[in-house]
N, C-alpha and C positions, 0 to 999 in steps of 0.2 A: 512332480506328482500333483494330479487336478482331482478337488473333491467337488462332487456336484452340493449344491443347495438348493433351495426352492426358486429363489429368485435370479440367480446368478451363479458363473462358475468360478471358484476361490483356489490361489494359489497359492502354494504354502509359502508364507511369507519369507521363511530361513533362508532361501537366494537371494533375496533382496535384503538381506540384514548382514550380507558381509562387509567387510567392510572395504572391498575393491569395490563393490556395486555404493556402499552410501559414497564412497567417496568419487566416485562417476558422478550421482546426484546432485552431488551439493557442486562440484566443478559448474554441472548445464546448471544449476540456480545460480552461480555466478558470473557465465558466461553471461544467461539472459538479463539478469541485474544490468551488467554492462550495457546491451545491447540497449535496453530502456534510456540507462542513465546518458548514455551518448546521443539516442536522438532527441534529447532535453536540453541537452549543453546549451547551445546555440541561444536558444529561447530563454533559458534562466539567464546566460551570461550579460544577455543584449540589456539586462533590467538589474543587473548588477546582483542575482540572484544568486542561491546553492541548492545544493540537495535537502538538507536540511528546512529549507524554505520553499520544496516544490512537496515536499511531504503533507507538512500542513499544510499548504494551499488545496491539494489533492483531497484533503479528508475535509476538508470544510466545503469542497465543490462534491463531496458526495453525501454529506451529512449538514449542510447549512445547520448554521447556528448552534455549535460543538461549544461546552461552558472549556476555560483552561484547563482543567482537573480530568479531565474526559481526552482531550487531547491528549495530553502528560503520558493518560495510561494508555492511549490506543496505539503512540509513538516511543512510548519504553523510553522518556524521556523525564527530567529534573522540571521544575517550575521554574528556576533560572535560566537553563538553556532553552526553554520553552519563551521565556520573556523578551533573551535576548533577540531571537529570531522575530519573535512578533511586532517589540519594536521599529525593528527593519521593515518588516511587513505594513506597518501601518504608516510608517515613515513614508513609505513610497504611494500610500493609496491605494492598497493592493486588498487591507481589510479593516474591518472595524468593531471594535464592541460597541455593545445597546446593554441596555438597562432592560433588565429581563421586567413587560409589565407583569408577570403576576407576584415573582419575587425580585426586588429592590436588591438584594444583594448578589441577586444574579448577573455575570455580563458573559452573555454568549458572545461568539463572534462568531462574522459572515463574511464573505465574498465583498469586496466593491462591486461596481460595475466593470470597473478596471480589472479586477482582481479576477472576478468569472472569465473575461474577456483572454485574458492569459491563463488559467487554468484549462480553459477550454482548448487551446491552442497547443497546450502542453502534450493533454490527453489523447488529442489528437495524432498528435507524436507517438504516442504509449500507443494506443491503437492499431496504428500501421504496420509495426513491430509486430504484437501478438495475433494479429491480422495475418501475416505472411507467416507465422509461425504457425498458428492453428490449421492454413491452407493443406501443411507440408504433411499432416496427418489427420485421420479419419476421428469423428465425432465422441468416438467410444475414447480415445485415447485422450482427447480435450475434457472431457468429463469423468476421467481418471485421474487426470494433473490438477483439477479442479477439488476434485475430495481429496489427493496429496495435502492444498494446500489448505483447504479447510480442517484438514487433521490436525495439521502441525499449526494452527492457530490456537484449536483447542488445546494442543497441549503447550503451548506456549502462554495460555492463559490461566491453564492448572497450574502451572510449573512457579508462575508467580505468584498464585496464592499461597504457597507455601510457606 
C-alpha cells in the first residue's frame, strides 16, 4: 500500500519490519562490513595494524584533531581500549596529540603525515568498494541507504543516552 505526500511517496513501513526482511538487512550490512574490511586487510597488515586502529585512523582523517572523549563516544568504546590502541598508533608515527592552545588541559589528536598518508590510502580502498556498489544501482536507492544509515545513527545515539 503507497500513500502519496507532498514531497515524496511513503511506504508503509510493516514489510520492512518483518523480521525475514530485517534479517536480509542486517545479512547485506554484514556482507558489505566484510567487503570494506577485506579490501583494508592488506594495508592495515603491511603496518602491523587492526581494525580497531583503521577506525580511529578513519575518524581522525575526517574530523582532524578529535579530544579522546569525543572518540571514546563516536567509536562506542572504554578510554582504556581507546588508550591502548592509540599507543600503538603513536608508537608507529601514525598520530599525535598537541596541547590544545586555547585550553592546556586539552590534547586533541591528529594525523601524522605518515598517518594521513595511510588513511588516505586506506579510504581509498573503502571507496572503490562503495564505488562499484553505488554503480550497481540508481541515485535514488544511494540516497535511501544513506538516510537508512543516518537513522540508525540517530537512534543509536538516543539509545545511549538512556
Amino acid at each position: 500500500m503507497v500513500a502519496q505526500n507532498d514531497t515524496r511517496t511513503v511506504v508503509d513501513a510493516h514489510l520492512y519490519l518483518r523480521e525475514y526482511s530485517i534479517r536480509q538487512s542486517f545479512e547485506g550490512f554484514l556482507s558489505l562490513w566484510r567487503s570494506l574490511s577485506v579490501a583494508c586487510e592488506s594495508g592495515l597488515e603491511a603496518h602491523g595494524l587492526g581494525p580497531a586502529h583503521h577506525r580511529i585512523m578513519f575518524l581522525l582523517g575526517s574530523h582532524e584533531g578529535l579530544l579522546p572523549s569525543e572518540l571514546c563516544r563516536r567509536l562506542g568504546i572504554t578510554k582504556q581500549s581507546l588508550g591502548r590502541a592509540l599507543g600503538e598508533l603513536k608508537e608507529k608515527r601514525l598520530v599525535e596529540q598537541r596541547q590544545d592552545g586555547a585550553d592546556r588541559r586539552k590534547r586533541p589528536i591528529f594525523l601524522t603525515d605518515k598517518g594521513r598518508e595511510l588513511e588516505a590510502d586506506l579510504f581509498t580502498a573503502i571507496r572503490m568498494v562503495l564505488t562499484q556498489t553505488y554503480r550497481q544501482v540508481d541515485g535514488g536507492a544511494v540516497d535511501g541507504f544513506r538516510r537508512v544509515l543516518r537513522a540508525a545513527e540517530q537512534v543509536s545515539q538516543s539509545s545511549e543516552g538512556m
